[in-house]
C-alpha positions as CSV (number, residue, x, y, z in Angstrom):
1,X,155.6,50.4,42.8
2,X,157.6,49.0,40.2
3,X,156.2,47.8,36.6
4,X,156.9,44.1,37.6
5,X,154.7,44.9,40.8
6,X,152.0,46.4,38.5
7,X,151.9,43.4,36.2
8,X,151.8,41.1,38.8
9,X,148.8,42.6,40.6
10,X,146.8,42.8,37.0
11,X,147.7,39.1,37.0
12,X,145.8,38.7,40.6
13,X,142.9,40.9,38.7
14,X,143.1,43.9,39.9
15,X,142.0,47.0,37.6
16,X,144.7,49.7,35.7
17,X,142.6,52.3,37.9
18,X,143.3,50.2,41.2
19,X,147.0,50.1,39.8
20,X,147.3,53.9,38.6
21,X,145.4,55.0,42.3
22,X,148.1,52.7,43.9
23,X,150.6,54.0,42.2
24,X,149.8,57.8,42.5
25,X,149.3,57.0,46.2
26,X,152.9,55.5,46.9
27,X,154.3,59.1,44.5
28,X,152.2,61.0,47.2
29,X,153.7,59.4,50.2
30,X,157.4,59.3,48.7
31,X,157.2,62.9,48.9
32,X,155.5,63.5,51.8
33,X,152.5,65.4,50.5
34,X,149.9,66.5,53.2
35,X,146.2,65.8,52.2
36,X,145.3,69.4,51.6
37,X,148.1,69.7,49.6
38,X,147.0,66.6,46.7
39,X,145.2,68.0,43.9
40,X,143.5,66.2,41.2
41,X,146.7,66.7,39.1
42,X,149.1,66.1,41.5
43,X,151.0,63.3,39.9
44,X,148.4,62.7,37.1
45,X,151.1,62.8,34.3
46,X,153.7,60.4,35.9
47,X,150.9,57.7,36.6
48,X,149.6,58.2,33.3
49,X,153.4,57.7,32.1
50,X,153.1,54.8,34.3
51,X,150.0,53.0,33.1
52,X,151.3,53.5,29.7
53,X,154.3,51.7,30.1
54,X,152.8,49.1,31.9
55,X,149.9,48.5,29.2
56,X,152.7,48.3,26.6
57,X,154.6,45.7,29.3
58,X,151.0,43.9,29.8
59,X,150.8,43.7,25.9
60,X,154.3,42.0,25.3
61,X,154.1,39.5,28.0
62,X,150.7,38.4,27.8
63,X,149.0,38.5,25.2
64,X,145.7,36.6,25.3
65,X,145.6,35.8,29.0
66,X,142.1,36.5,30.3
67,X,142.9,39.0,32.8
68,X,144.9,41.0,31.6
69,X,142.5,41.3,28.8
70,X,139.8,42.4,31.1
71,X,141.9,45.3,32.9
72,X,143.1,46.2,28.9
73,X,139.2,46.7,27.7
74,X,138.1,48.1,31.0
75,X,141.2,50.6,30.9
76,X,140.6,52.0,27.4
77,X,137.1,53.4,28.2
78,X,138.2,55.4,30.4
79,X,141.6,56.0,27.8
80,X,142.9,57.3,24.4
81,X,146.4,56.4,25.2
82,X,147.8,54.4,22.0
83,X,149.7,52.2,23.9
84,X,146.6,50.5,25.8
85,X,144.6,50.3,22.8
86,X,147.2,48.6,21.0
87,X,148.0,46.1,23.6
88,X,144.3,45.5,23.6
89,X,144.1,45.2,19.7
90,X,147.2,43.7,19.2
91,X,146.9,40.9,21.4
92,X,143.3,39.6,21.7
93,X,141.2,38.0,20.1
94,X,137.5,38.5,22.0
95,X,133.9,38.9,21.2
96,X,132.9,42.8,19.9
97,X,136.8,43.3,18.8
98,X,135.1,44.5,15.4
99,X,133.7,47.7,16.8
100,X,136.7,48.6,19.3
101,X,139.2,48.0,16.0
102,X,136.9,51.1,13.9
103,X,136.7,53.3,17.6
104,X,140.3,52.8,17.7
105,X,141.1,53.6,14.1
106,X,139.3,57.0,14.3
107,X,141.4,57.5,17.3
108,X,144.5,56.8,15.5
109,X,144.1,56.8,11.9
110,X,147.0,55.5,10.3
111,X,149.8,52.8,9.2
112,X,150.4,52.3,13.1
113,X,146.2,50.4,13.6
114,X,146.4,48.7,10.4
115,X,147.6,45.3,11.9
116,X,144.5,45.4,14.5
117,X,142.0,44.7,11.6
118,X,144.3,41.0,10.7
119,X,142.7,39.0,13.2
120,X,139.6,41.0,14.5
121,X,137.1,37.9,15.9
C-alpha cells in the first residue's frame, strides 16, 4: 500500500487503524509469513513509520476536511506520535480543541506546540 493509497482510503473514511491493519497485512503477505509465525510486533515499527508519514501527508493536503479530521482525533487516542497530533492541531479547527491543545502540550512541551494554541476554537 502506498501513501497515496492510504490517503485516499481515509478520504472514503476509513480509520488510521483500518489503514495501519491493512497495511501490516499486505508487509505480512509480501513476505510470505505463515500465521504462527505473526507476532504482535511483527511489523509494528514499519506501520507505525507508516501511519506517521501518512498523518504528516493527511495534515499537508487536507487540512480541515471532515474526514480526515475524524480518522486524526480518533488516531491520537490511541497515539503519542507528534506527527498525528500536529496534523490534528495544526490543521483543525473543531469543538473541544482547547483540551486536546493542553494534552498535547504536556506531551510535547516546547517551541514545536506553540503554534497549536493560535487558533484553538
Amino acid at each position: 500500500m502506498s501513501l497515496d493509497q492510504a490517503e485516499r482510503d481515509v478520504l472514503l473514511g476509513a480509520s488510521l487503524v483500518q489503514v495501519g491493519r491493512a497495511y501490516r497485512q499486505e508487509l505480512i503477505n509480501a513476505f510470505g509469513f505463515q500465521p504462527d509465525e505473526v507476532r504482535p510486533e511483527t511489523f509494528a515499527a514499519e506501520t507505525e513509520q507508516f501511519l506517521r508519514r501518512l498523518c504528516r501527508q493527511l495534515g499537508e493536503r487536507h487540512g480541515g476536511d471532515p474526514k480526515v479530521e475524524w480518522a486524526l482525533r480518533e488516531w491520537v487516542m490511541f497515539v503519542d506520535h507528534y506527527e498525528a497530533w500536529d496534523a490534528l492541531l495544526s490543521g483543525f479547527r473543531f469543538e473541544g480543541k482547547e483540551a486536546l491543545v493542553r494534552r498535547g502540550q504536556q506531551l510535547f512541551p516546547g517551541p514545536l506546540t506553540a503554534h497549536w494554541g493560535d487558533d484553538a476554537s
